[in-house]
C-alpha positions in Angstrom: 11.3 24.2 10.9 12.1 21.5 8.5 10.3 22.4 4.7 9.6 19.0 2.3 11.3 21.1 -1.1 12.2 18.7 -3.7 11.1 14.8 -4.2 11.7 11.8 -6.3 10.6 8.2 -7.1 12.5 6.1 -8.7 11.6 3.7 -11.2 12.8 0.2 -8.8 11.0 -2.5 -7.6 12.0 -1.3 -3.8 9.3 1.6 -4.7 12.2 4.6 -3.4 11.3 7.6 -2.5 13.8 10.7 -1.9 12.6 13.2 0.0 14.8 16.6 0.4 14.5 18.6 2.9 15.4 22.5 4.2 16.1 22.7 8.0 16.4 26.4 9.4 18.4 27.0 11.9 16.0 27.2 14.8 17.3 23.4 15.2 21.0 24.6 15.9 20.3 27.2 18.0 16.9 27.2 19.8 17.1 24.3 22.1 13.8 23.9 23.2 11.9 24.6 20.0 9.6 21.9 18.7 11.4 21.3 14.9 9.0 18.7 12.9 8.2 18.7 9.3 5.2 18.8 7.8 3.6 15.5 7.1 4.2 14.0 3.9 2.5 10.1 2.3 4.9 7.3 1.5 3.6 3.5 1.8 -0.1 4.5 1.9 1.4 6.2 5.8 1.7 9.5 7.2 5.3 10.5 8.0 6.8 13.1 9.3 10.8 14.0 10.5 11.7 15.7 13.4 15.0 16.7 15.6 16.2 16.0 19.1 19.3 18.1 21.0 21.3 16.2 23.4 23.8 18.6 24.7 25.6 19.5 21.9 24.8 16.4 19.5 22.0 16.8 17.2 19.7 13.4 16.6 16.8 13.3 14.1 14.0 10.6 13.7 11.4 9.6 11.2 7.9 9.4 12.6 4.8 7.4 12.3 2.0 9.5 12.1 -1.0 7.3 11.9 -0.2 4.5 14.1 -3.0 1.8 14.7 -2.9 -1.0 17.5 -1.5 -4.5 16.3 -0.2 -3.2 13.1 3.2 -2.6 12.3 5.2 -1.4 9.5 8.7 -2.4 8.4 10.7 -0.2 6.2 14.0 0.7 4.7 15.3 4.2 5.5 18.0 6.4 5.8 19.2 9.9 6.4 21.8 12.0 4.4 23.3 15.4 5.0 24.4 17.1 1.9 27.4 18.6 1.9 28.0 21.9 0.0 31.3 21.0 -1.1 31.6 17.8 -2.1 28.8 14.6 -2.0 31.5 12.5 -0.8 31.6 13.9 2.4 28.1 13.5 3.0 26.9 12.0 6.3 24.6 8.8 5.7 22.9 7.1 8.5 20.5 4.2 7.6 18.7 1.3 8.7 16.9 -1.9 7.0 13.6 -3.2 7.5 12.9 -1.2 10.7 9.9 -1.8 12.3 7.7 1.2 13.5 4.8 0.2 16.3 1.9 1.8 17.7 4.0 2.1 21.3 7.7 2.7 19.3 6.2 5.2 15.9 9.7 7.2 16.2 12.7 5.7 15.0 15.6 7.4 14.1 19.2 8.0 16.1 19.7 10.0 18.8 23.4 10.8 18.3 23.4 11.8 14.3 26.2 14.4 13.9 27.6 17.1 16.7 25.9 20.4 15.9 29.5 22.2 15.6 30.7 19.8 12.8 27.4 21.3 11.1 29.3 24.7 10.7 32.9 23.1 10.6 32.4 21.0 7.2 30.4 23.1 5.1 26.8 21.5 5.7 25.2 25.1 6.3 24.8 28.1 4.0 25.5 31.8 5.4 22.2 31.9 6.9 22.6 28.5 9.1 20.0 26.2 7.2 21.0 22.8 5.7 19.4 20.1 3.7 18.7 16.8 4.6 18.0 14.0 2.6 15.4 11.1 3.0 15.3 7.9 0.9 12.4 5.2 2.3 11.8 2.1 0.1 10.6 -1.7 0.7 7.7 -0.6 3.0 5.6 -3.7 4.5 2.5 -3.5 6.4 1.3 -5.9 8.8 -1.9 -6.0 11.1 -2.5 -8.7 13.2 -4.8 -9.9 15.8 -6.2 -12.3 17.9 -10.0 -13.1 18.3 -11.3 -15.3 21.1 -13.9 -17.5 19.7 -17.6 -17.7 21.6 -18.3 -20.5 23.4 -19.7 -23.6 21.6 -17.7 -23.5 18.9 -15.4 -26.1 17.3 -12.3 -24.5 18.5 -13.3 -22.6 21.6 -11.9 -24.0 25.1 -14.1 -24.7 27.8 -13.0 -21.9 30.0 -13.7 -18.9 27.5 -15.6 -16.6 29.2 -15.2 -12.9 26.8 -15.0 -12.5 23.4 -11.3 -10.8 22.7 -9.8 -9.0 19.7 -6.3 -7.8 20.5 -3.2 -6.5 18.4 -0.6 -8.7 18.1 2.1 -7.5 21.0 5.7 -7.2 19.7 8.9 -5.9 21.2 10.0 -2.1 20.5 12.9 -2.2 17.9 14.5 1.2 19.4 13.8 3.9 22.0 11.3 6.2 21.6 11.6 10.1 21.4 13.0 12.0 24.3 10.4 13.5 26.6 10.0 16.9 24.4 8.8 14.7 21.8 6.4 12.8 23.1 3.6 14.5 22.3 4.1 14.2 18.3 2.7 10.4 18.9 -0.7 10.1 17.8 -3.0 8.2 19.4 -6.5 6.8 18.2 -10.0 6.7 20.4 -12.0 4.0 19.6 -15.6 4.1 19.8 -17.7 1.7 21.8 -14.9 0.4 24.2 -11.3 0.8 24.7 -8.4 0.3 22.5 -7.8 -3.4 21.5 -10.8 -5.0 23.0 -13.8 -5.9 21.4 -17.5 -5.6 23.0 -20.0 -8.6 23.2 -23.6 -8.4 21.8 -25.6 -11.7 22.3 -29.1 -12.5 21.4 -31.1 -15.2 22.5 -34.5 -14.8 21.1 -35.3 -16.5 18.0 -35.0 -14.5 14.1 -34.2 -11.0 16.3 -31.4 -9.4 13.7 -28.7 -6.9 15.2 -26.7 -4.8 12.6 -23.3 -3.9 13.0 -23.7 0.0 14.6 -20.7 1.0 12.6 -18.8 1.5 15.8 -15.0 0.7 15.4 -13.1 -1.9 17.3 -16.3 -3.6 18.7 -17.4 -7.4 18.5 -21.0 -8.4 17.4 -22.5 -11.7 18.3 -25.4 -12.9 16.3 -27.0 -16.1 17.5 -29.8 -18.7 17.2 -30.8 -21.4 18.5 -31.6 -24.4 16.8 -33.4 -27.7 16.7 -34.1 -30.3 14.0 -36.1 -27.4 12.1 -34.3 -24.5 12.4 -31.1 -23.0 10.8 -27.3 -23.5 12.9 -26.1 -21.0 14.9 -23.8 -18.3 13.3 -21.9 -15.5 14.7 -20.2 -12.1 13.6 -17.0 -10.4 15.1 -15.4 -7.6 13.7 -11.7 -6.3 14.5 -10.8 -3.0 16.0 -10.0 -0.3 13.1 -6.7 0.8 11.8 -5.9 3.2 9.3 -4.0 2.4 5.8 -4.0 4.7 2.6 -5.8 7.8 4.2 -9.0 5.2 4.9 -9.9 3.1 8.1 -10.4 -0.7 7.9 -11.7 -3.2 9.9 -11.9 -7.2 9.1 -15.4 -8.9 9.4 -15.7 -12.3 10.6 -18.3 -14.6 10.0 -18.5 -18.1 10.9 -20.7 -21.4 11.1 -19.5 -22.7 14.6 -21.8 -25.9 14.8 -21.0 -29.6 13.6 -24.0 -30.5 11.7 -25.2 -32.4 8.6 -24.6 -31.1 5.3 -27.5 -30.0 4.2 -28.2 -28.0 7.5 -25.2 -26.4 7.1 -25.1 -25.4 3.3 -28.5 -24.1 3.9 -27.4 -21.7 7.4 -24.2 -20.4 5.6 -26.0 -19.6 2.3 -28.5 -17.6 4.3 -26.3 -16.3 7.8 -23.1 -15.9 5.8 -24.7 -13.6 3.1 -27.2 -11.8 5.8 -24.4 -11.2 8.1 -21.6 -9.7 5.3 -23.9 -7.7 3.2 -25.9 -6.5 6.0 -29.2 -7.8 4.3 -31.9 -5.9 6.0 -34.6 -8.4 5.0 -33.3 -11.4 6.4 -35.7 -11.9 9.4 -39.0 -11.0 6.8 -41.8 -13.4 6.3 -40.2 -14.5 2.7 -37.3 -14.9 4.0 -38.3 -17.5 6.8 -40.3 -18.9 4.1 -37.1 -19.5 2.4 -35.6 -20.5 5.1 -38.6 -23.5 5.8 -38.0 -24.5 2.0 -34.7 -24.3 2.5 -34.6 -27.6 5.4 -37.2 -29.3 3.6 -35.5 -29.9 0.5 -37.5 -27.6 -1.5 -35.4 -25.3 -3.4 -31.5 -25.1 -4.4 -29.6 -24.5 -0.8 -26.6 -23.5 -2.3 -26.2 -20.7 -4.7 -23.6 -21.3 -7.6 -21.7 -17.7 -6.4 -20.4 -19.8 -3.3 -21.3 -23.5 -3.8 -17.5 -24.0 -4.8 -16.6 -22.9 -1.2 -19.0 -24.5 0.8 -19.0 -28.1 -0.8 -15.9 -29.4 0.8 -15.9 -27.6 4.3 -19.3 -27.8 5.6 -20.5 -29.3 8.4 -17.2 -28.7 10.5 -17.3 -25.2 11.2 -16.2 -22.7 8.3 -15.3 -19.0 8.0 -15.7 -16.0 5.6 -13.7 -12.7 5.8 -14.7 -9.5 4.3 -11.9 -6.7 4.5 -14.0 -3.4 4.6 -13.3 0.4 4.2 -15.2 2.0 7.1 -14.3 6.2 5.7 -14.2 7.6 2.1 -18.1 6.5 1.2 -17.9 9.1 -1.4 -15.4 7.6 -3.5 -15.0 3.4 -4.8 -11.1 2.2 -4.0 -8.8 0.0 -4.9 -7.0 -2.1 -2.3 -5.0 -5.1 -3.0 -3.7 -7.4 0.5 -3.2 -11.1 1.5 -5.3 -12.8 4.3 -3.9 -15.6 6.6 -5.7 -17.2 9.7 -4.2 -19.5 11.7 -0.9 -20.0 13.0 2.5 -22.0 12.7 2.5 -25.2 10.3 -1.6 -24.3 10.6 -1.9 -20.8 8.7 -3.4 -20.5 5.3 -2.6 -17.6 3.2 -5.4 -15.9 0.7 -3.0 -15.2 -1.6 -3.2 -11.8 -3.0 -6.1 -10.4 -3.1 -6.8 -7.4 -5.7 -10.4 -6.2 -4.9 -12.3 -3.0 -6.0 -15.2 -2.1 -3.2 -17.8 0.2 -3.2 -18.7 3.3 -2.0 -19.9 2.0 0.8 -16.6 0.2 1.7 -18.2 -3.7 1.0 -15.9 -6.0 -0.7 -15.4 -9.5 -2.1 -15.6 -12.4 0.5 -12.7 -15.2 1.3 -13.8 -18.2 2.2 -10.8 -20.5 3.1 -11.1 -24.1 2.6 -10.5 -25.1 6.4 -12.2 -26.5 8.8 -12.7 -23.8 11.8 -10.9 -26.3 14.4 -7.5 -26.4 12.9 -6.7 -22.8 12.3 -7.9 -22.5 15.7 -7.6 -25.5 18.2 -7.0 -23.5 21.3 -10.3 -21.3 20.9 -8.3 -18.4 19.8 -8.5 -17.3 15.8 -4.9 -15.4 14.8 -5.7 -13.3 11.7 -2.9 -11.2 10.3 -3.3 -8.8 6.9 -0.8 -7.6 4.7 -1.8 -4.6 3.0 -0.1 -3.6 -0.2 -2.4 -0.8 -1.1 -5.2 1.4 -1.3 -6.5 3.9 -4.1 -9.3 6.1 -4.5 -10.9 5.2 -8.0 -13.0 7.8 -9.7 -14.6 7.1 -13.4 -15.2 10.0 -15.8 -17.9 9.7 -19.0 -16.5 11.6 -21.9 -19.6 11.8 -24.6 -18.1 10.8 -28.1 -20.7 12.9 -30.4 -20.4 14.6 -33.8 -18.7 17.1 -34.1 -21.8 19.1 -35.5 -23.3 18.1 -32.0 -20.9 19.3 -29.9 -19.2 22.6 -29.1 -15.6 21.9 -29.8 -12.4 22.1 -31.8 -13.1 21.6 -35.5 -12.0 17.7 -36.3 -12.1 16.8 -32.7 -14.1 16.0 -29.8 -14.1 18.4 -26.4 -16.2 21.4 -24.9 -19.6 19.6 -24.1 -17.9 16.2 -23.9 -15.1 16.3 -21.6 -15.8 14.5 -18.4 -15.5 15.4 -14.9 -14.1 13.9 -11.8 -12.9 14.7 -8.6 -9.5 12.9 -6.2 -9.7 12.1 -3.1 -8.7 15.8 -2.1 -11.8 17.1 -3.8 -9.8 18.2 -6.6 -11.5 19.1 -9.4 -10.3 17.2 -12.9 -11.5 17.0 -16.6 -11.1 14.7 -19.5 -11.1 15.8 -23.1 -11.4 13.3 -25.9 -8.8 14.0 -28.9 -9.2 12.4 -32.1 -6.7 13.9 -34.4 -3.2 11.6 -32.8 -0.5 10.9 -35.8 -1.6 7.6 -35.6 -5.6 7.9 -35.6 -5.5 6.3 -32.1 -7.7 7.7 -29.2 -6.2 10.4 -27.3 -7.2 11.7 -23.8 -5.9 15.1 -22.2 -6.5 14.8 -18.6 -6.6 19.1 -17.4 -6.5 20.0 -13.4 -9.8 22.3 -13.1 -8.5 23.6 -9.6 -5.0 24.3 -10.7 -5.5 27.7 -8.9 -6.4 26.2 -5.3 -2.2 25.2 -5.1 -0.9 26.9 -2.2 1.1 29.8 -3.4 4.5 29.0 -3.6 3.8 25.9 -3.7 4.3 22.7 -5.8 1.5 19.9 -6.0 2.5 16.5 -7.1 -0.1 13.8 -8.5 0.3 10.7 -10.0 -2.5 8.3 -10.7 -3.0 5.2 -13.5 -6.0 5.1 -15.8 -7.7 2.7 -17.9 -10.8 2.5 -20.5 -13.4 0.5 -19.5 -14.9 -1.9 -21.8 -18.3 -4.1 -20.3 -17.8 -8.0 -20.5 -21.3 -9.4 -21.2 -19.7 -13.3 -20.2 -18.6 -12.0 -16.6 -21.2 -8.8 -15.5 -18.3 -7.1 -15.4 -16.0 -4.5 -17.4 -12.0 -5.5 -19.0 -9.8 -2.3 -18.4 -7.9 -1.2 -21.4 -5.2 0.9 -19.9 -3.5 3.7 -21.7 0.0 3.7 -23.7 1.6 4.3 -19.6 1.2 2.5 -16.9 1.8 5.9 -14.4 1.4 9.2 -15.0 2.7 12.0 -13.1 3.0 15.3 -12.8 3.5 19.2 -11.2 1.6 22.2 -10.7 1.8 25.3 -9.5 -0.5 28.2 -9.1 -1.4 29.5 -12.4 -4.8 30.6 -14.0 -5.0 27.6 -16.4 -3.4 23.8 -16.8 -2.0 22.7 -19.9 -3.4 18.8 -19.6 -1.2 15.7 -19.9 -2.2 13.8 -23.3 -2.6 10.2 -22.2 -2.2 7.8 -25.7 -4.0 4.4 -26.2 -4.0 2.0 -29.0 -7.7 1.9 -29.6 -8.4 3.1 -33.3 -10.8 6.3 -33.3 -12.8 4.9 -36.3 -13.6 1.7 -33.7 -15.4 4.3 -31.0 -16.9 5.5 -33.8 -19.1 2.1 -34.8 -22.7 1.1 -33.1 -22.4 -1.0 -30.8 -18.5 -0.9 -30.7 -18.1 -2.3 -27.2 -16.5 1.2 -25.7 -19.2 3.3 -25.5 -22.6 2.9 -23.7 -26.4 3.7 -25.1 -25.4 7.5 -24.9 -22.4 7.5 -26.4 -20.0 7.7 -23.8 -17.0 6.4 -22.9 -16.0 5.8 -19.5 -12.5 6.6 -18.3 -11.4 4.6 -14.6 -8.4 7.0 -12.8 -6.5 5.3 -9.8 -5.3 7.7 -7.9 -1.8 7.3 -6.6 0.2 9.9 -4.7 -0.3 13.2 -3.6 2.5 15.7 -2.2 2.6 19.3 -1.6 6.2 20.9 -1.8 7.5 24.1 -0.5 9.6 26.2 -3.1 7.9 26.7 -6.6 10.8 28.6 -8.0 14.0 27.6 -8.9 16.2 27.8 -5.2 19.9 27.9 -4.6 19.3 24.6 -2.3 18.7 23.1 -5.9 22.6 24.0 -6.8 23.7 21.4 -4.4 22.0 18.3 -6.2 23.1 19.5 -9.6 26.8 19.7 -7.9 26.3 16.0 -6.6 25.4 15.1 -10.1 27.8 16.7 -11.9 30.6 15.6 -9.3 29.5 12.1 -9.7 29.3 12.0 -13.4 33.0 13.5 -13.4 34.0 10.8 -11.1 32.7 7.7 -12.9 34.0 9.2 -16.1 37.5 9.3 -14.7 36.7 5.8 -13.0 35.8 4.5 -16.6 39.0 6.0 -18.3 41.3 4.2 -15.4 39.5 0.6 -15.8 40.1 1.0 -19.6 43.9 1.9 -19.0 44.2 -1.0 -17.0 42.3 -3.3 -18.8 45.0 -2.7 -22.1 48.2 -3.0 -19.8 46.4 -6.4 -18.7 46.2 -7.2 -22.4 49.5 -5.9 -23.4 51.1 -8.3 -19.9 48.8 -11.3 -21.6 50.6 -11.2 -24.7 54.2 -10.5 -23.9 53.9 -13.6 -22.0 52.3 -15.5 -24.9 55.4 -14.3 -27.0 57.6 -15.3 -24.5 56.4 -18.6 -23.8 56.2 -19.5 -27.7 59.5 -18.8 -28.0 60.7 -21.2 -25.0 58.2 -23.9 -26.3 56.3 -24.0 -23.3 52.2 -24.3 -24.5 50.4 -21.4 -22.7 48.1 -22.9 -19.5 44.7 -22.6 -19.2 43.0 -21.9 -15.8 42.9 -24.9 -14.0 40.2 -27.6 -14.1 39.7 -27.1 -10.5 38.9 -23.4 -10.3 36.7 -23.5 -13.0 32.9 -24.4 -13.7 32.9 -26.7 -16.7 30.1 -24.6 -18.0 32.3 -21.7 -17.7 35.0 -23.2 -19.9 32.2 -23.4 -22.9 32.0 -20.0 -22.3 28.8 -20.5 -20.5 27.7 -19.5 -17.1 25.1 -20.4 -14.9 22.2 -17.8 -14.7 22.2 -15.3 -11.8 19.5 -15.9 -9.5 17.5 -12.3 -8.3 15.8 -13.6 -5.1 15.0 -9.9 -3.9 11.5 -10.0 -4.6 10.4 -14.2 -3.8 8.1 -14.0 -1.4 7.2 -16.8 1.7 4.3 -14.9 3.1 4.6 -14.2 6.6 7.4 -16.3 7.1 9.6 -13.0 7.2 11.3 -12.2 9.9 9.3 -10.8 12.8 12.4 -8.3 14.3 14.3 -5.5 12.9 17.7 -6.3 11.9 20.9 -6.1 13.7 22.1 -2.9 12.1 24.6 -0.2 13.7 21.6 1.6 14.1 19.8 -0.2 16.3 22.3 -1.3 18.3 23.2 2.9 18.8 19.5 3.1 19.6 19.8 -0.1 22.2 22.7 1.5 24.3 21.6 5.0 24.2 
C-alpha cells in the first residue's frame, strides 16, 4: 500500500507539485501483491504510483489514470527516496518532458533501487515502511486528430469514401508495466462506434434537421442541396471525446464546403453555422425559411455584426468554425482556457489562447479562423490538435448587503441571513459571509466550509480555488471581475464540528456597496461572489506523524549546510582580497602599474561596469513547434534496453 500523506505546491512558474508518500512493506516482501496508490489530481489528470518486483530489484512507475485516444501528455517528473539519516544520500531518479499515451499511460523505471539496499542504508523504519517522494511540474496536454473531409468539399480528394476522425498515432516513449500491472490501464468505451472512428449520418431530403444525439466519438453530416435559390451545403463532424480536468470534451466542427458567391455564402454560414453550433431547434420552422427566402433575395441584413468580422474576408472559399464543448458537469459553468490549430506544417494556424467561460450546458465561444478550407487541408484530410491549459468548475454565490436592522447578524456587520451559498464540484457545501468592520473599511469576505464534517476521518482535505467580485458592464453585456487582495487561496481541513473561514480582503470601500445604484450590487441588494475552483486532494494522516521528522531533518540538514557553505565562500572571498592587495603593494613598489583584464576577454560593456541583460527563455512559447518525442534522458534509455 502506498498512502498520499503530505503535499506541496510551490510558488514557480513550472506549477511543482511534491507529493510524499508512505509505502508499507507489503512491497518488500509480498511479491505478488498489487501495491498502487490511491489516485491523486495534478495537470487537470488522474495519477496514480505503483511498484513492480523483478527478482530482487524493486521498480516503481507513475500512471496515467484517465488516458483518452490521440491525446498525450508531456511532463517533468521524478522520484526520491528519503533517507532517514541524511538527505544527501537520497536516491533520485527523474525524467524530463516524458510523454504518457493512451497505449504507453505507465512510465516509470523498472530497475529503481535493489530491495536489500532498502534495509542496508537506512531508507526503512523498524516496521519496514519508507517514504517516497514525488515532484511533477511543466505538465502539457495535447489532443490531436485527423478528420477526413466529405466528399465535395474544397479539400477533399476524389477517392474519399468514409468520414474519419482518428488520434494522432505516436511512438511509445518507454515500456509499459510488466504483465501484473496491466490491468491498472484504463480504458474508455465510446458510445455509437468504436474507439477513434467516427460514424456517418447523411441526409438528402431538403430542410430535414438532425441533432447531435450526444453520443461521444461520432461524426454528424448535415447536408442540403442547393440550387440558384436555396442556401449551400454545410456539414457537422464532431471528434471522439477525451477527458481533461475531471470533464469530457469533444471539438465540433462546422464548415461551408461549397465555392459560391458572396452573398450565398454569408447568408448559409449566418444561418447553418449558428443552427449547427447552438443547436437551434427552430431552424427548419416556417419563419425561419422565411428568413432564409429574404435572406437570397436581398431583403434583410445577411450578416449579423456578432460574426460579420469573420465572414467578410473568407467567404465563398470554404470556411470553418470550432466550438470546444464540455460534454459532463451540466450542473456547474467552467472555466477552461486552450489554443486551437488546424492545419499542418508551414499551413497550421494557431487560435492563440483562448480563455472561455461556458455554460452549464457545456456551449462555448466559437473560432472562426481566417482561412480558406483548402489550404489547411489540401489532401481532404483536416489535422486539428488542442492544447489544453485548464479547466475549473466556477460557481457564483449572492451575499445580500442589507441593514443591519434587516438582517440577523453581528452588531456592525453584515452575516446570518446574508451569507451566500455554493457548492464545488464535489458537492461540497460552502458559505460566504460579508464583513464590514476591516481596519481599513474595505469589503471583507469569510469564505466557511459548511461540510467540514464529511472529511474522511483521519483525513486531510486540501482546496484551493480563486475568487473575484463581479461588477455588470452595461457597454459589453457582460460583467468586469474584481478579484480579491490574493490571487489563490488555499487551505486544510480536517474533521471537526465547525470551520473557522478564510477572510478574503479586497480594496472596494464598504461605504461604495453601500450607495444606489453603486455598480456592485444588483436590484436586491446582492453582491455576487464568482469562486474558481482549483485543486482538490485528500491526504492520509491528520495528526502530526513521525514520517514528518524526516522532512524537518532534510531542512534543518540543508539549512546547516548552506550556512557553513556561506561562511567558507566568505573566508575565501577575504583571502582573495587580502592576495589582491599584497600584490598591488608589491607591484607599487617595483613600479610596475597594476593590469587590468585584457581587452580580449572582456565585453566592453562589462568594463563600464555594465552587463548585458540575462535572457529567461523558459517560458517563450512557439506553439506546437515543441518537440514531438521525449528526451534522451538516462531514463529512457534504462526503459529502452530493459
Amino acid at each position: 500500500m502506498a498512502l498520499l500523506t503530505r503535499f506541496i505546491r510551490l510558488p514557480d512558474r513550472a506549477n511543482t507539485h511534491v507529493f510524499t508518500f508512505v509505502v508499507t512493506r507489503s512491497v518488500t516482501r509480498d511479491l505478488h501483491r498489487d501495491v498502487t496508490s490511491k489516485e491523486f489530481s495534478y495537470g487537470y489528470h488522474r495519477w496514480a504510483i505503483t511498484f513492480s518486483r523483478a527478482g530482487k530489484v524493486l521498480g516503481v512507475y507513475l500512471v496515467w489514470r484517465n488516458p483518452s485516444e490521440g491525446m498525450r501528455v508531456y511532463i517533468d517528473f521524478s522520484f526520491t527516496l528519503l533517507n532517514r539519516e541524511h538527505f544527501s544520500s537520497n536516491e533520485t531518479f527523474s525524467g524530463r518532458q516524458i510523454k504518457f499515451t493512451f497505449d504507453s499511460p505507465a512510465q516509470g523505471n523498472r530497475r529503481y533501487i535493489p530491495v536489500d539496499d532498502l534495509y542496508e542504508r537506512n531508507f526503512t523504519d523498524a516496521n519496514g515502511e519508507f517514504q517516497l517522494e514525488l515532484t511533477v511540474a511543466n505538465p502539457r496536454t495535447l489532443y490531436e486528430t485527423d478528420l477526413r473531409l466529405p466528399l465535395g468539399s474544397p479539400g477533399s480528394s476524389s477517392s474519399s469514401t468514409t468520414s474519419l476522425a482518428t488520434g494522432g498515432g505516436h511512438q511509445r516513449s518507454a515500456s509499459p508495466l510488466p504483465s501484473h500491472h496491466q490491468h491498472h490501464q484504463h480504458h474508455h468505451h465510446h458510445l455509437g462506434g468504436s474507439t477513434g472512428n467516427l460514424s456517418t449520418l447523411v441526409q438528402q431530403q431538403n430542410h430535414v434537421s438532425h441533432h447531435n444525439s450526444g453520443h461521444h466519438g461520432s461524426l454528424h453530416l448535415h447536408g442540403h442541396h442547393h440550387n440558384a435559390t436555396q442556401l449551400p451545403k454545410t456539414t457537422k463532424m464532431e471528434t471522439t471525446y477525451f477527458a481533461f480536468g475531471g470533464f469530457d470534451w469533444n471539438l465540433s466542427v462546422v464548415m461551408e464546403p461549397y465555392s459560391v458567391t458572396a452573398a450565398t455564402s454569408a447568408a448559409g454560414l449566418t444561418l447553418n453555422l449558428a443552427a449547427q453550433l447552438a443547436g437551434n431547434p427552430d431552424r427548419d420552422s416556417p419563419s425561419h425559411r422565411n428568413r432564409n427566402s429574404q435572406l437570397l433575395a436581398g431583403g434583410v441584413d445577411p450578416v449579423p455584426a456578432s460574426i460579420a468580422g469573420v465572414l467578410s474576408d473568407h467567404v465563398g472559399n470554404g470556411t470553418l468554425a470550432l466550438r470546444l464543448r464540455r460534454l459532463t458537469g451540466v450542473d456547474h459553468r467552467s472555466r477552461s482556457r486552450y489554443y486551437i490549430s488546424v492545419g499542418e506544417g508551414d499551413r497550421r494556424l494557431s487560435s492563440g489562447l483562448m480563455d472561455d467561460i461556458s455554460d452549464a450546458e457545456g456551449a462555448g465561444s466559437v473560432w472562426c479562423p481566417r482561412v480558406r478550407l483548402q489550404d489547411v487541408a489540401p489532401k481532404g484530410v483536416l489535422r486539428i490538435m488542442v492544447e489544453l491549459v485548464s479547466a475549473n468548475t466556477l460557481s457564483d454565490a449572492l451575499i445580500t448587503l442589507a441593514p443591519n436592522n434587516q438582517v440577523t447578524g453581528t452588531p456592525g456587520g453584515i452575516g446570518g441571513l446574508s451569507a451566500g451559498t455554493c457548492y464545488d464540484r464535489d458537492k461540497q457545501a460552502w458559505s460566504f459571509e460579508a464583513d464590514t468592520h476591516s481596519e481599513n473599511a474595505t469589503l471583507r469576505v469569510r469564505v466557511v466550509y459548511r461540510d467540514v464534517r464529511n472529511v474522511p476521518r483521519n483525513h486531510i482535505r486540501y482546496v484551493s480555488w480563486q475568487a473575484a467580485m463581479l461588477r455588470p458592464n452595461n457597454k459589453v453585456s457582460q460583467c468586469d471581475a474584481v478579484p480579491f487582495s490574493s490571487t489563490h487561496y488555499s487551505n486544510y481541513y480536517v474533521q471537526e464540528e465547525a470551520d473557522d473561514g478564510v477572510v478574503m480582503e479586497s480594496s472596494v470601500p464598504v461605504k461604495d456597496l453601500l450607495k444606489v445604484a453603486n455598480g456592485y450590487v444588483n436590484d436586491k441588494q446582492q453582491l455576487r461572489v464568482q469562486v474558481e475552483w482549483d485543486e482538490t486532494l485528500l491526504l492520509f494522516q491528520a495528526t502530526y506523524h513521525k514520517y514528518d521528522d524526516v522532512g524537518r531533518i532534510h531542512n534543518y540538514q540543508m539549512r546547516k549546510e548552506i550556512t557553513a557553505l556561506q561562511s567558507e565562500n566568505y573566508s575565501l572571498e577575504r583571502q582573495l582580497f587580502s592576495y589582491q592587495r599584497s600584490l598591488a603593494m608589491a607591484q607599487a613598489r617595483n613600479g610596475v602599474q597594476p593590469q587590468g583584464p585584457s581587452d580580449d576577454n572582456t565585453p566592453s560593456s562589462s568594463a563600464n561596469g555594465e552587463y548585458p541583460p540575462h535572457r529567461d527563455h523558459s517560458h517563450s512559447r512557439d506553439f506546437f513547434a515543441r518537440r514531438e518525442e521525449s528526451s534522451d534522458t538516462e531514463y529512457a534509455l534504462d526503459l529502452a534496453g530493459a
